[in-house]
LUMKOLBA-48975 format. One record per atom (N, C-alpha, C): residue number from 1; chain; residue in one letter; x, y, z. Coordinates in steps of 0.001 Angstrom, whole numbers, plus 500000, padded with zeros to 6 digits. Each point is the difference from the previous one (the first is absolute). Example, Ala and Ser with C-alpha at 12.3 -4.5 7.8 and 13.67 -1.06 7.14 Angstrom:
2
{1,A,a,{513190,494310,507800}}
{1,A,a,{499110,501190,500000}}
{1,A,a,{500900,501200,500000}}
{2,A,s,{499650,501050,499280}}
{2,A,s,{500820,501190,500060}}
{2,A,s,{499230,501090,500730}}
//
This chain:
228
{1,A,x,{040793,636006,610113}}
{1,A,x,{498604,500487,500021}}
{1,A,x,{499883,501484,499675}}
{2,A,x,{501077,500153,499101}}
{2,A,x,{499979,502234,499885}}
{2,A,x,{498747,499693,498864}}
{3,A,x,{499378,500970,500455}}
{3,A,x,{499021,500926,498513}}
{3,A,x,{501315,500651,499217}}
{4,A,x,{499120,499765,498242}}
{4,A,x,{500716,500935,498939}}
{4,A,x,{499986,501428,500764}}
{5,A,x,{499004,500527,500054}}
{5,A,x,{500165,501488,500510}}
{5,A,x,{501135,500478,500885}}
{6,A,x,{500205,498616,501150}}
{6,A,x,{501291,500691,500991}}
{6,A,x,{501365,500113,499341}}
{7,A,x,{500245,499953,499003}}
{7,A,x,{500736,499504,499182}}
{7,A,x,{500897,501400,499607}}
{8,A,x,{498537,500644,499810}}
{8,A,x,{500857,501769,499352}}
{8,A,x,{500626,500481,500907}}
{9,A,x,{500247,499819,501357}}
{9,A,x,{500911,500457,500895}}
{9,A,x,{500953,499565,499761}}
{10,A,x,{500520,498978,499674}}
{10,A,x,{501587,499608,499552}}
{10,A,x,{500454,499479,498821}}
{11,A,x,{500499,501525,499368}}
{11,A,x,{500458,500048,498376}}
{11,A,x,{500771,498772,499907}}
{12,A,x,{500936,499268,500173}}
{12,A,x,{500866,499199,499704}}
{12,A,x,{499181,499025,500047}}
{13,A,x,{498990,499663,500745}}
{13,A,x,{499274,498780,499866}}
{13,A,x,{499358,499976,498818}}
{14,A,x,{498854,501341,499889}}
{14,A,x,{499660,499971,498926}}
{14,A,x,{500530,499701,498567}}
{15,A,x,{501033,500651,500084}}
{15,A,x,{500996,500227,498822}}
{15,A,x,{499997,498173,499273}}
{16,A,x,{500376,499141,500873}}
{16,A,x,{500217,498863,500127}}
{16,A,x,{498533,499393,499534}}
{17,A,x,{498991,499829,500570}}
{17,A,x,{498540,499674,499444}}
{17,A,x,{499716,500588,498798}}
{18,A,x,{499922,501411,499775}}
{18,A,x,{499625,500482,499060}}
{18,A,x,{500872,499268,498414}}
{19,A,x,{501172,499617,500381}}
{19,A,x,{500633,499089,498827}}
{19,A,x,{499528,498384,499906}}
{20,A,x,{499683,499473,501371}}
{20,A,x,{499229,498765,499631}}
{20,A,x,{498466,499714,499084}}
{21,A,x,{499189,501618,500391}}
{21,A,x,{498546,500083,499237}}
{21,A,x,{500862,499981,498262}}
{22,A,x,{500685,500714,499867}}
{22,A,x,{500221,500399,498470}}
{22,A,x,{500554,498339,499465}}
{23,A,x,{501002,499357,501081}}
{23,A,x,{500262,498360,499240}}
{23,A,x,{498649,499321,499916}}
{24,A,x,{499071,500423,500459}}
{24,A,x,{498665,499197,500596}}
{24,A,x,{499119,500229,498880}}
{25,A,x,{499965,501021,499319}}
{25,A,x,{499524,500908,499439}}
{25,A,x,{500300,499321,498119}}
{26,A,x,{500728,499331,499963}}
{26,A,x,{500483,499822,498460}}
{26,A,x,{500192,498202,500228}}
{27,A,x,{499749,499555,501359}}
{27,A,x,{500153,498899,500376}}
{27,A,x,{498903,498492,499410}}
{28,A,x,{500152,499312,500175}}
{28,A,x,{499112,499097,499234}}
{28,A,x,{498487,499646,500950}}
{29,A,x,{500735,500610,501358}}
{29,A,x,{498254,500419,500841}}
{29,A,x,{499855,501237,500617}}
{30,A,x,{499814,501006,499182}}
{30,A,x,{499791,501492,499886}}
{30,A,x,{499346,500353,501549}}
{31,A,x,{498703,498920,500073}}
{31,A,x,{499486,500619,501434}}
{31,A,x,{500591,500077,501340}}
{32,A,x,{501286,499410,500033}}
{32,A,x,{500872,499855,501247}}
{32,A,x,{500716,501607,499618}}
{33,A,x,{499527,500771,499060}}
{33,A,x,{500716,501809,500288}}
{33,A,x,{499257,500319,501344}}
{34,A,x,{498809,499481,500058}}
{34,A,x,{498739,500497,500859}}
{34,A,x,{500768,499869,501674}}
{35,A,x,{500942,498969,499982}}
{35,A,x,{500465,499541,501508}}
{35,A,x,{501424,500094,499683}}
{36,A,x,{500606,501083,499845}}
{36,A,x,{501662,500088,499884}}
{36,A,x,{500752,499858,501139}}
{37,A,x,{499204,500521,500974}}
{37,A,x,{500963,500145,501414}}
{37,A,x,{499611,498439,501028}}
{38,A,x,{499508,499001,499287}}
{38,A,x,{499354,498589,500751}}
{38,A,x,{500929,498950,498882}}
{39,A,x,{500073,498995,500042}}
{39,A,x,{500956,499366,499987}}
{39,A,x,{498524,499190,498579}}
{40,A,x,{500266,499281,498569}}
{40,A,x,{499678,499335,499570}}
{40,A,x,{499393,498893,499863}}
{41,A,x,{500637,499386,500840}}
{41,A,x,{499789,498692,500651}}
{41,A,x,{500717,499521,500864}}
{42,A,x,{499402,499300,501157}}
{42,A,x,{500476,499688,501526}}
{42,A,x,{499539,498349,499529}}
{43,A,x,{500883,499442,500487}}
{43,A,x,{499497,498110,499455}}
{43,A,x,{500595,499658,501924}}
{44,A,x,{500233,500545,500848}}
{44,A,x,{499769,499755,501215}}
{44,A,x,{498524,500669,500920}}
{45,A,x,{499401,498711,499969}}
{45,A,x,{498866,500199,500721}}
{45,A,x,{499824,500401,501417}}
{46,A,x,{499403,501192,500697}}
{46,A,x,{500267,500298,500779}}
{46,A,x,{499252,498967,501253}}
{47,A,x,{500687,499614,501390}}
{47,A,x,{499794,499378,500949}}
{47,A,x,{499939,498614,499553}}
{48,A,x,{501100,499681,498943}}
{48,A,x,{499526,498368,499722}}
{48,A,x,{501704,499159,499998}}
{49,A,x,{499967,499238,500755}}
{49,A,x,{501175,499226,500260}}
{49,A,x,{500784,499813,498856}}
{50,A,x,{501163,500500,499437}}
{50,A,x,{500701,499141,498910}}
{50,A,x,{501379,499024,499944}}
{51,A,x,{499963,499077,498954}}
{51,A,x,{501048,499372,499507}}
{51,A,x,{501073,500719,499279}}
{52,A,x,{501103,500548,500382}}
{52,A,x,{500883,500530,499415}}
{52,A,x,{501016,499584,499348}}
{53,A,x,{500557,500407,498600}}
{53,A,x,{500943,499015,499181}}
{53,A,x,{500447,501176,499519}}
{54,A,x,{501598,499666,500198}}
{54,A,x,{500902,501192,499133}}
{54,A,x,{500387,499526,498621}}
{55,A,x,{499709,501327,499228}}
{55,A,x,{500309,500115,498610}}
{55,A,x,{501247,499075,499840}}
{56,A,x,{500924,500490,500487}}
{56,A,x,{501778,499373,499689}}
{56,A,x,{500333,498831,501006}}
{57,A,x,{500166,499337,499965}}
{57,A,x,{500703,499402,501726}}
{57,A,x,{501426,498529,498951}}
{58,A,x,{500806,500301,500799}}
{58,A,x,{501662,499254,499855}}
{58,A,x,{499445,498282,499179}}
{59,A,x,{500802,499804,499197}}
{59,A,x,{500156,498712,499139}}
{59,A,x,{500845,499188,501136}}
{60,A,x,{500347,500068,500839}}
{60,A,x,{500508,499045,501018}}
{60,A,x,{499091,499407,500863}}
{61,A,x,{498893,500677,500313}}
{61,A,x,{498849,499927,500824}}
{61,A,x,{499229,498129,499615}}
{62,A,x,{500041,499289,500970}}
{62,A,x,{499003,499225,499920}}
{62,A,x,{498689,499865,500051}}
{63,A,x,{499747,501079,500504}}
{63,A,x,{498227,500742,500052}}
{63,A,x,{500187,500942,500305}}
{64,A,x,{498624,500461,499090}}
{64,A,x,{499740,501425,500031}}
{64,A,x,{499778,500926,500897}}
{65,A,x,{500512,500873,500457}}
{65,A,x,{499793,500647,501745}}
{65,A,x,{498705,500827,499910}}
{66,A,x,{498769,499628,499754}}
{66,A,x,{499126,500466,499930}}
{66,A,x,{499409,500473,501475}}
{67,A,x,{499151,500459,500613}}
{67,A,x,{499791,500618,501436}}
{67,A,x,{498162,499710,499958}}
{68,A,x,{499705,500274,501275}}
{68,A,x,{498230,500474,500366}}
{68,A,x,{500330,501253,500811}}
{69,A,x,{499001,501305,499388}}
{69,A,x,{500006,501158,501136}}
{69,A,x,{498070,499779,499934}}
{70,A,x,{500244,501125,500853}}
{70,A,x,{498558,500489,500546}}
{70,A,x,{500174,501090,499136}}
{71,A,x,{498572,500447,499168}}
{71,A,x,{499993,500891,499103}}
{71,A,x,{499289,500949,500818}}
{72,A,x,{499569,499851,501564}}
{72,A,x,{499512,501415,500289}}
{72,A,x,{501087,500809,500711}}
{73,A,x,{500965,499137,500038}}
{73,A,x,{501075,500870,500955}}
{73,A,x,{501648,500431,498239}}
{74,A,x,{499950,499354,499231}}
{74,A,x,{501138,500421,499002}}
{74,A,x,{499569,500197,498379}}
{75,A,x,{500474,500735,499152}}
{75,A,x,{499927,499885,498905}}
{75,A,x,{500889,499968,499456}}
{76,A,x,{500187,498985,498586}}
{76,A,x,{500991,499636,499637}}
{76,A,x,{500459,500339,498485}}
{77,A,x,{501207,500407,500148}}
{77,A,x,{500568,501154,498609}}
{77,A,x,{499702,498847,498384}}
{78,A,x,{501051,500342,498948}}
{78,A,x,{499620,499739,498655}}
{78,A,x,{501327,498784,499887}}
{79,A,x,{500371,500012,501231}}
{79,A,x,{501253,498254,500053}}
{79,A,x,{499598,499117,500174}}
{80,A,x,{498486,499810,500050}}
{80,A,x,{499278,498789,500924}}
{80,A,x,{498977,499998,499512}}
{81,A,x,{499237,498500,499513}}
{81,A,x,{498794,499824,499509}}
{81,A,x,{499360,499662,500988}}
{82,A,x,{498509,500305,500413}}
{82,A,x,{499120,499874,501178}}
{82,A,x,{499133,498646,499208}}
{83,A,x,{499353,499463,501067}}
{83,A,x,{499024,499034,499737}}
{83,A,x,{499065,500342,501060}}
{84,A,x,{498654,500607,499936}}
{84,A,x,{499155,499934,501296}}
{84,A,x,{499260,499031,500509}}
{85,A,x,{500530,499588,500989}}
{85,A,x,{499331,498648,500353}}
{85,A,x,{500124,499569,501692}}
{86,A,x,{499201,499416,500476}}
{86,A,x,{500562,499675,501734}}
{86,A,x,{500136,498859,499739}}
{87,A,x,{500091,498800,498896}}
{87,A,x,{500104,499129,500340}}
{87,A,x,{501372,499553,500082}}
{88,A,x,{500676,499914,500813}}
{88,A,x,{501048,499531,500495}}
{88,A,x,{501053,499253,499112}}
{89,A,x,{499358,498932,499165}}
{89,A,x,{500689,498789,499501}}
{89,A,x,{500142,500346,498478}}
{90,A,x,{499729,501454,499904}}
{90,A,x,{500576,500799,498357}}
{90,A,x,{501274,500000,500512}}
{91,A,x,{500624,500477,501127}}
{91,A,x,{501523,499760,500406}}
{91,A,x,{500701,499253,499324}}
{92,A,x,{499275,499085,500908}}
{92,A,x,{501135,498441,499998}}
{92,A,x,{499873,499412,498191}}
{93,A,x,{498992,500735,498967}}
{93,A,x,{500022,498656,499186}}
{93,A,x,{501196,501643,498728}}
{94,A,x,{499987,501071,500657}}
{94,A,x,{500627,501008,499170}}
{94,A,x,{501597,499817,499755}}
{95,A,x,{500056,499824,501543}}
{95,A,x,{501452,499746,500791}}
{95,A,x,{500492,498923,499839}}
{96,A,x,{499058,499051,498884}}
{96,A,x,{500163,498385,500509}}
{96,A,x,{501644,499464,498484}}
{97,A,x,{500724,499133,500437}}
{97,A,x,{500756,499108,498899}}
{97,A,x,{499192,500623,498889}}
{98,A,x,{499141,499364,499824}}
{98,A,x,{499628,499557,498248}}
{98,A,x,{499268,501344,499301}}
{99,A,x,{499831,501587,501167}}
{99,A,x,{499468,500873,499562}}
{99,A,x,{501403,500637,499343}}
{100,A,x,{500892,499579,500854}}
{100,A,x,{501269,501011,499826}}
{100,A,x,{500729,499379,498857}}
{101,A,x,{499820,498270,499607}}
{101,A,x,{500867,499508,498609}}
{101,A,x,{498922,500653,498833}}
{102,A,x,{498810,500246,500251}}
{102,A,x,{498967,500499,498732}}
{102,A,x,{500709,501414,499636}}
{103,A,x,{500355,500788,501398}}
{103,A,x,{500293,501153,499329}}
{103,A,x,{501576,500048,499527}}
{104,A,x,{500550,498973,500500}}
{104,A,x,{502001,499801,499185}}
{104,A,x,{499383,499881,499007}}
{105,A,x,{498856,499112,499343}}
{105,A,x,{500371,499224,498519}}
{105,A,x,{499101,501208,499467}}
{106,A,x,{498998,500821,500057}}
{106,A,x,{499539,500622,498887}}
{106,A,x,{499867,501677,500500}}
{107,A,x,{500554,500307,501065}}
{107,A,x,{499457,501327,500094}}
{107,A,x,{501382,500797,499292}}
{108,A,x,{499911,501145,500245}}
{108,A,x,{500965,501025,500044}}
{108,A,x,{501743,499875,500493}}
{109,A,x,{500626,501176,499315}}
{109,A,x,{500725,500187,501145}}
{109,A,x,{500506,501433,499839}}
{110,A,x,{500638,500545,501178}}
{110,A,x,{500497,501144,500414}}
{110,A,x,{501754,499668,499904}}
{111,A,x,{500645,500035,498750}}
{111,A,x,{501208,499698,500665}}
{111,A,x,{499942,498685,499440}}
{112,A,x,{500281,499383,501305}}
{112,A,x,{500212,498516,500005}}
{112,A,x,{498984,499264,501124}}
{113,A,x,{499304,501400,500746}}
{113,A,x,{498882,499006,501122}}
{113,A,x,{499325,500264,499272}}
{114,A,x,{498995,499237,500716}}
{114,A,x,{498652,499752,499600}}
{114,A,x,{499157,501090,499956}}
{115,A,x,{498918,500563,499261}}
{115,A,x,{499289,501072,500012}}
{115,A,x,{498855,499613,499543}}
{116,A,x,{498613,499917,501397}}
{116,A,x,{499091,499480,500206}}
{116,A,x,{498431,500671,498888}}
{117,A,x,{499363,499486,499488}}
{117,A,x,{499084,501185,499422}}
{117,A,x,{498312,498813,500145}}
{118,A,x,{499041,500833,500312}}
{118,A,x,{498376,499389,500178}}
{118,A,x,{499570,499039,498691}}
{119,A,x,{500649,500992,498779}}
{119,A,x,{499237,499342,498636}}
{119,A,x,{500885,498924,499579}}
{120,A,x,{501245,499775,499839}}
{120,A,x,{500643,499100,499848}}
{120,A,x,{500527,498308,500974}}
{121,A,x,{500276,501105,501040}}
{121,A,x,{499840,498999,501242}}
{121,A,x,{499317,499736,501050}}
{122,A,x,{498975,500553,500611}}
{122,A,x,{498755,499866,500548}}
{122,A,x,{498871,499558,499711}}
{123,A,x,{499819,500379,498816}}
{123,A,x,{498960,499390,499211}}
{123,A,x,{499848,498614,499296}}
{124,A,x,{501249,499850,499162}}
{124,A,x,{499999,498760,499520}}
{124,A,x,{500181,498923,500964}}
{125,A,x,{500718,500761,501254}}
{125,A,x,{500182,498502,501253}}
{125,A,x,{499275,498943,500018}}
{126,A,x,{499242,498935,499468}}
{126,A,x,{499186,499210,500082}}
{126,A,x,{500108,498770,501612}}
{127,A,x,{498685,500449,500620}}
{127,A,x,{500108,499410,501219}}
{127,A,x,{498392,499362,500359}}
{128,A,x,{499983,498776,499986}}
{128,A,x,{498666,499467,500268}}
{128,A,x,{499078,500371,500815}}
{129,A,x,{498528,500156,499816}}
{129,A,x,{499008,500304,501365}}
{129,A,x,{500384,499007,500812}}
{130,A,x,{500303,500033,501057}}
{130,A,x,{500298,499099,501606}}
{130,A,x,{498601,500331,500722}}
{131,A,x,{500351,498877,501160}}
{131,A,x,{499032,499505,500697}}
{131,A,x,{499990,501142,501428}}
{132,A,x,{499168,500068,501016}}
{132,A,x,{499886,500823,501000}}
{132,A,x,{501176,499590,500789}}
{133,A,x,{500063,498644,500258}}
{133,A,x,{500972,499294,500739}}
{133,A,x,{501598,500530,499532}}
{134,A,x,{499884,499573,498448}}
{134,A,x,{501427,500941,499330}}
{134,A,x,{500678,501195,500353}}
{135,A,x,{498550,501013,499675}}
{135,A,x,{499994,501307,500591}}
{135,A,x,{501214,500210,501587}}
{136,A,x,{498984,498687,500817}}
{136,A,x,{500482,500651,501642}}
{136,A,x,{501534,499263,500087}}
{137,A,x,{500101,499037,499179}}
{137,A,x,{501518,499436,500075}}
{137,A,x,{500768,501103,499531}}
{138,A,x,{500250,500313,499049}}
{138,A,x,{500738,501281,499089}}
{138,A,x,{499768,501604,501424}}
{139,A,x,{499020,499826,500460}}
{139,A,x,{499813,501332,500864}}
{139,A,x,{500823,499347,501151}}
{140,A,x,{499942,499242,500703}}
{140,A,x,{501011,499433,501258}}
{140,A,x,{501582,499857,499304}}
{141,A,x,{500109,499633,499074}}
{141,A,x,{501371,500636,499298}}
{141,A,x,{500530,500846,499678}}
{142,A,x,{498904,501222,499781}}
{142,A,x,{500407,501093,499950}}
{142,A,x,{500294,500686,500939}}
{143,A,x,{499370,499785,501289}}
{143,A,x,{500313,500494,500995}}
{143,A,x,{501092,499638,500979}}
{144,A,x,{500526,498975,499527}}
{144,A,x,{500755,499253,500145}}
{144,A,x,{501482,500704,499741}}
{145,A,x,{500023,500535,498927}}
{145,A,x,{500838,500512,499542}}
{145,A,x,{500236,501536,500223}}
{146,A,x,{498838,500645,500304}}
{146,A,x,{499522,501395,500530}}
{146,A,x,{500966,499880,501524}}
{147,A,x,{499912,498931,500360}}
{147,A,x,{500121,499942,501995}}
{147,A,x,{501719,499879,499718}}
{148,A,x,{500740,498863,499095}}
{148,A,x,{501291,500190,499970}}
{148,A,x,{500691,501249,499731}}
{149,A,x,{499098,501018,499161}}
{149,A,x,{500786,501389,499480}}
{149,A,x,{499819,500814,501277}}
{150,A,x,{498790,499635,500915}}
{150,A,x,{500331,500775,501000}}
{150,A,x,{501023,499993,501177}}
{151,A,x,{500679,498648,499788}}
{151,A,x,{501103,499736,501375}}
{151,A,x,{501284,500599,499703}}
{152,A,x,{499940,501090,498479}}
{152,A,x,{501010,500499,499857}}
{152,A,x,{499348,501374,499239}}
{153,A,x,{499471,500336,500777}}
{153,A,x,{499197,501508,499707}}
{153,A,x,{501023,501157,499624}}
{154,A,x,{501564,499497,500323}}
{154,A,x,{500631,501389,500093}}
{154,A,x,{501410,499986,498457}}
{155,A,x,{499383,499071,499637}}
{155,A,x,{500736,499237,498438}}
{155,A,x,{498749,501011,498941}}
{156,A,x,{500448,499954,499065}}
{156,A,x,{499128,500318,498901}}
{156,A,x,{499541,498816,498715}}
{157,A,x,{499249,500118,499434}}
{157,A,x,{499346,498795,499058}}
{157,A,x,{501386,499657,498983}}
{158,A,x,{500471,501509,500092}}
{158,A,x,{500842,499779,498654}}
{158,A,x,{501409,498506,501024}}
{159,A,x,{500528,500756,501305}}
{159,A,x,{500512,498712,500764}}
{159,A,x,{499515,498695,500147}}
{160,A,x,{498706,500498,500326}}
{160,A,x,{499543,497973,500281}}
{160,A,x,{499861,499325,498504}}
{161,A,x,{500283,500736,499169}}
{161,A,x,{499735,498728,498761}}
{161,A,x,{501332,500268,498823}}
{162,A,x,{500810,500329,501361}}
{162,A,x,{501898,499946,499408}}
{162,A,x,{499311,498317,499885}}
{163,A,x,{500505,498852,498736}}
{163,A,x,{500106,499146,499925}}
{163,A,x,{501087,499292,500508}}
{164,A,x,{501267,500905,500624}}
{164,A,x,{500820,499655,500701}}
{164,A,x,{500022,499869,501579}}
{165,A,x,{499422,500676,500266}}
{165,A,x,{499151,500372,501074}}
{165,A,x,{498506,500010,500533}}
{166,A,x,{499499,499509,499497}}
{166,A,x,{498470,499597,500517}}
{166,A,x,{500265,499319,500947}}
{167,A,x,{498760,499843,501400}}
{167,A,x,{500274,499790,501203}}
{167,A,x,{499207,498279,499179}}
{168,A,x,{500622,499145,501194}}
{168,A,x,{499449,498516,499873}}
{168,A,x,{498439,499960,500075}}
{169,A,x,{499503,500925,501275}}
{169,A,x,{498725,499719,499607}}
{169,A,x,{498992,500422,499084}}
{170,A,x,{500411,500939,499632}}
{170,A,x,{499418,500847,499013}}
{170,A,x,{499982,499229,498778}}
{171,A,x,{501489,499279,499434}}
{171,A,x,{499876,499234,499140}}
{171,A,x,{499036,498189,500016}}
{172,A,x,{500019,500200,501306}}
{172,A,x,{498849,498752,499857}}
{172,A,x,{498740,499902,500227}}
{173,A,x,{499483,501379,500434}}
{173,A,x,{498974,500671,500114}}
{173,A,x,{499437,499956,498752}}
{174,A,x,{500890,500440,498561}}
{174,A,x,{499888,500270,498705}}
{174,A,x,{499849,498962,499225}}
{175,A,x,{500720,498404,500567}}
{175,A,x,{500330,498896,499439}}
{175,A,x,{498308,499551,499970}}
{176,A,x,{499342,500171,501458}}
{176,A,x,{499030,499121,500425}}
{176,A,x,{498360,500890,498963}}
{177,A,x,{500357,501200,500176}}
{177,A,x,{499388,500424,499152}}
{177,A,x,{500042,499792,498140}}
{178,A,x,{501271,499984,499822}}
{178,A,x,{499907,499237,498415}}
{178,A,x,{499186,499181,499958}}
{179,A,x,{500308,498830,501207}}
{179,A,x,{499399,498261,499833}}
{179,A,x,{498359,500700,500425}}
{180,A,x,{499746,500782,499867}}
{180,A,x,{498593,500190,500135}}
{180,A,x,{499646,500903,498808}}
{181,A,x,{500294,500710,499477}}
{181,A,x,{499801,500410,498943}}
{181,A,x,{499906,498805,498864}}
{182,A,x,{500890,499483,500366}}
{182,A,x,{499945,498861,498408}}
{182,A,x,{499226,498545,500389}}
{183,A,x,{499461,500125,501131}}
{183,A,x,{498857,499062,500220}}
{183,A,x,{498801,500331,499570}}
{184,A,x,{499795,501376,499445}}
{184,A,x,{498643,500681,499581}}
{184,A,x,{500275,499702,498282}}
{185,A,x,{501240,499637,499427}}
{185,A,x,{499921,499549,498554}}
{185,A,x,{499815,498242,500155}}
{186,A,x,{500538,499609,500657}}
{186,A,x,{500363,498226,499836}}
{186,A,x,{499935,499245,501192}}
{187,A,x,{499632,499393,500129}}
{187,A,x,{500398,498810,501477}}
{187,A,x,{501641,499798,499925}}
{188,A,x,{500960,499446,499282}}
{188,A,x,{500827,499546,499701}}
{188,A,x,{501165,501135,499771}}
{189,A,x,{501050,499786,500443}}
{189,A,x,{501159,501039,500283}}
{189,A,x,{500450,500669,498678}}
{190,A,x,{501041,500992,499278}}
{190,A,x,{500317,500142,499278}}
{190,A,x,{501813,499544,500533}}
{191,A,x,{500042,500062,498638}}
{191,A,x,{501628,499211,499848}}
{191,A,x,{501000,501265,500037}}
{192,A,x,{499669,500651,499346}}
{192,A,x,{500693,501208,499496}}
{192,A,x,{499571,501155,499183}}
{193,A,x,{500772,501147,499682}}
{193,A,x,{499765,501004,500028}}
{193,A,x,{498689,500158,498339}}
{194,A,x,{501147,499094,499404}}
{194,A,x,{499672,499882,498417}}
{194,A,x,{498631,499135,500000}}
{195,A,x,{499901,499168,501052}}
{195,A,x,{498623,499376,500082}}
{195,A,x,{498577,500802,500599}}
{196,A,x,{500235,501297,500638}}
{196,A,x,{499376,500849,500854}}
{196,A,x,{499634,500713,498711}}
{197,A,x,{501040,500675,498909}}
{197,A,x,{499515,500747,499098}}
{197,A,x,{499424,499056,498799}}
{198,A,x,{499915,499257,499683}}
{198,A,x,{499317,499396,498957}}
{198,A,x,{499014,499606,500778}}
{199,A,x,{499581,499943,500932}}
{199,A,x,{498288,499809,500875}}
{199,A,x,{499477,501480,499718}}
{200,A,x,{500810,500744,500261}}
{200,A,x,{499259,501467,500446}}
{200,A,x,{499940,500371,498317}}
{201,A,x,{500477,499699,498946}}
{201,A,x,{499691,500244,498474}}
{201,A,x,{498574,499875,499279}}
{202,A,x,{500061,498218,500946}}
{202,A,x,{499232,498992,498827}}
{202,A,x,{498200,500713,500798}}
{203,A,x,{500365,500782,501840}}
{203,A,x,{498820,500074,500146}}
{203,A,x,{499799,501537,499768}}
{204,A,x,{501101,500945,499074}}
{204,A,x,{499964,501192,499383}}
{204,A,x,{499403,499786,498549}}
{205,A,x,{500084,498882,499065}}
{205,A,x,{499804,499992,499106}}
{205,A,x,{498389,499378,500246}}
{206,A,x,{499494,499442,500891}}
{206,A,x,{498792,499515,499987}}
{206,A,x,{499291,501266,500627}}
{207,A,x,{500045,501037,500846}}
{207,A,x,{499576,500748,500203}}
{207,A,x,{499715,501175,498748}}
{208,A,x,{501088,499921,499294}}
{208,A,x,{499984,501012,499147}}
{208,A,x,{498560,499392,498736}}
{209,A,x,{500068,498762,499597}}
{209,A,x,{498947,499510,499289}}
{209,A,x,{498822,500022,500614}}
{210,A,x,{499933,499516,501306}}
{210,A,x,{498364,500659,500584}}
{210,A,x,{499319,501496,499671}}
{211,A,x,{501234,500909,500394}}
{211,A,x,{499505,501556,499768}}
{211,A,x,{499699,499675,497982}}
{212,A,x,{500544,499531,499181}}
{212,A,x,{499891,500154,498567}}
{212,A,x,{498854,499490,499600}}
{213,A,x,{499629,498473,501330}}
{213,A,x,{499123,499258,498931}}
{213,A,x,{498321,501319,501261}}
{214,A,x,{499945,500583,500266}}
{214,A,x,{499451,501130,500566}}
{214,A,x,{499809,501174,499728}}
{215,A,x,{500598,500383,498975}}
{215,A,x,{500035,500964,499327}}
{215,A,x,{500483,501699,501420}}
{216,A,x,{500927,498725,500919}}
{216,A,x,{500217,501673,501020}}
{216,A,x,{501331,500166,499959}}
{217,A,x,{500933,499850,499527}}
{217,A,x,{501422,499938,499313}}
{217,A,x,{499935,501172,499870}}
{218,A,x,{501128,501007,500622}}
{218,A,x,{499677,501739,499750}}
{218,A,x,{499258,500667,499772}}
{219,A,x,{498784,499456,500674}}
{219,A,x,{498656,500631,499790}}
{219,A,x,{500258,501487,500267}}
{220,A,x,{500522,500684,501149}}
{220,A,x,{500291,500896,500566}}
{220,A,x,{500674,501449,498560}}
{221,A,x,{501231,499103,499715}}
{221,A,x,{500748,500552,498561}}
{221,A,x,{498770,500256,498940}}
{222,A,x,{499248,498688,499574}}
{222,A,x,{499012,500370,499138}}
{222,A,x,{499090,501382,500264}}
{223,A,x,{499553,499990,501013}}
{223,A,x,{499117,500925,500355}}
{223,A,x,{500118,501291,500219}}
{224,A,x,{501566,500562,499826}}
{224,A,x,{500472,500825,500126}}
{224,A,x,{500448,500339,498385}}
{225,A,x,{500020,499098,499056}}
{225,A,x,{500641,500300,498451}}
{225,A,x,{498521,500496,499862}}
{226,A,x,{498970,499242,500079}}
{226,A,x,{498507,500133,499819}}
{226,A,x,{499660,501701,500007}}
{227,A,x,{500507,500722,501288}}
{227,A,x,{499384,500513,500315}}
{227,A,x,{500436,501483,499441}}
{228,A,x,{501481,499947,499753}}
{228,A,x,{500945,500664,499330}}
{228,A,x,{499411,500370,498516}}
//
């Protein structure tokens, strides 16, 4: 909360701002010279619960160690994508099997893990509108799974989802939540892994033709070449 003005009391700070106005300054949005010493953009909303997902997380991992904080008590650095939301059951469907084979088969990687990103793998995730009832099943699973990470509060995420080491309940905590996640695509079980991703394709490729036959297919991109 400093004013620019308090600023001239400490050369080194300044020194430091005064080089962000000049990048700001030749930058492709000139008016952010106006706010050098304030940050560009903040995409964590203040006092609002988030879904947290790390950029990188281990290719051994059976799910993704994604977290819930309280956004009025933490803020969270540039390793972790936020989702603002209280609803609970963004958890369980982030954290879920078939979120974590979407991001093996098409996202990123760091290395050899996985390296999570909004536009590639968040976005394209294709996941049906569900029912209220859906909703509270997926939220009692999520919490479900919230209550097992707490009976070992003194382990870290990166421990409880050693795939060698995951605690029993935790892993069936996770199991029962899959079988609820993939009750919101099908009545009927999946067989396997290769059968999970050719569902999640055929309803990527039908999603993608709705936005086309709509004319909202990178609407966002368009409107920005437009404007250029």
């Amino acid at each position: 909360d400093i004013e620019l003005n308090q600023i001239n009391s400490m050369p080194l700070i300044q020194k430091v701002i005064d080089s962000v106005r000049n990048v700001r300054l030749v930058s492709s949005r000139p008016k952010l010279a106006s706010i050098p010493h304030l940050f560009a953009q903040i995409t964590q909303p203040k006092n609002v619960n988030c879904v947290i997902i790390p950029r990188v997380s281990s290719e051994r991992r059976d799910y993704l160690p994604a977290s819930f904080i309280d956004g009025s008590k933490y803020k969270v650095t540039d390793s972790l994508f936020t989702i603002a939301t209280n609803e609970a059951y963004i958890l369980g469907l982030i954290t879920s099997r078939l979120h974590t084979l979407w991001l093996r088969s098409i996202g990123g990687k760091m290395k050899t893990d996985f390296q999570y990103s909004k536009n590639v793998v968040y976005n394209t995730f294709p996941f049906p509108n569900i029912s209220k009832q859906r909703k509270e099943e997926l939220t009692q699973c999520t919490l479900r799974i919230i209550d097992e990470r707490l009976k070992y509060s003194e382990k870290t995420l990166a421990q409880l989802y050693d795939p060698d080491k995951m605690p029993e309940g935790l892993r069936e905590a996770h199991h029962q939540n899959d079988l609820a996640v993939e009750r919101c695509y099908r009545s009927t079980p999946f067989n396997s892994d290769e059968e999970r991703l050719e569902y999640l394709f055929k309803l990527y490729e039908k999603m993608i033709q709705e936005e086309k036959d709509k004319d909202t297919l990178f609407a966002k991109e368009k409107k920005t070449r437009k404007r250029k």
